[in-house]
C-alpha positions as CSV (number, residue, x, y, z in Angstrom):
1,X,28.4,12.7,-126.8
2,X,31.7,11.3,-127.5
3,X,31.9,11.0,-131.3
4,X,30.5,14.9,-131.5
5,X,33.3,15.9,-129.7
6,X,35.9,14.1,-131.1
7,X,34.0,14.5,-134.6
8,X,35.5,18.4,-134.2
9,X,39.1,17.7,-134.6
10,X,38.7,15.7,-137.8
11,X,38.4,16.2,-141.6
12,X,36.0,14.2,-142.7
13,X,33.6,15.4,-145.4
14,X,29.9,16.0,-144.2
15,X,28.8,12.3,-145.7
16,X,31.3,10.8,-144.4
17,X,30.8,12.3,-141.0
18,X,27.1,11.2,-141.3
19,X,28.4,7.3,-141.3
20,X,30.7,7.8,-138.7
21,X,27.4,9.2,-136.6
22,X,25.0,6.6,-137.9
23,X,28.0,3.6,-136.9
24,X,28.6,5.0,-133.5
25,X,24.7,5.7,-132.7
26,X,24.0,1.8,-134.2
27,X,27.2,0.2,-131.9
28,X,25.9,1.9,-129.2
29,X,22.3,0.0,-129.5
30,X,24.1,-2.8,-129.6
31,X,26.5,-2.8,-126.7
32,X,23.0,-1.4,-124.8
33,X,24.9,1.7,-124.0
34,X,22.6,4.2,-123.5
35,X,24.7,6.4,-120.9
36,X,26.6,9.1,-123.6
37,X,28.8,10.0,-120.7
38,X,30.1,6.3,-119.8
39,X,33.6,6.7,-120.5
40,X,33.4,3.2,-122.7
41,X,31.6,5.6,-125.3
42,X,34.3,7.6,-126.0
43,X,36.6,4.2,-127.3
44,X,33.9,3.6,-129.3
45,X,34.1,6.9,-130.8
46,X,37.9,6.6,-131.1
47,X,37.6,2.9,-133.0
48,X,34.7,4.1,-135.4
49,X,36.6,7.3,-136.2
50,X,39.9,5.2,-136.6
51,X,38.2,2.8,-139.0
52,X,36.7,5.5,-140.8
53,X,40.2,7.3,-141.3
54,X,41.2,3.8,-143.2
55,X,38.5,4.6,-145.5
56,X,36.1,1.3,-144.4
57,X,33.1,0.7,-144.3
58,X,31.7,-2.1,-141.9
59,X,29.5,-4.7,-144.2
């Protein structure tokens, strides 16, 4: 549930919000986290959203 809380404080527009979900949902997969309390969730919220401020997107 990190990246919904965290997706509140920012300004993203609604697309861009929808790739920030879709990355964090998709890294989450692949670290095999499926606990959306574990703590190491809410860095991965905080990278994806950080990368998504620089205007990036991964591949």
């Amino acid at each position: 549930m990190a990246i919904y809380k965290l997706k509140r404080n920012t300004v993203f527009e609604p697309k861009g919000i929808e790739r920030l979900v879709a990355a964090y949902e998709q890294t989450l997969r692949a670290l095999r986290l499926k606990d959306r309390d574990d703590p190491i969730t809410q860095l991965v919220a905080e990278k994806i959203i950080a990368i998504g401020r620089l205007g990036r997107r991964p591949g």
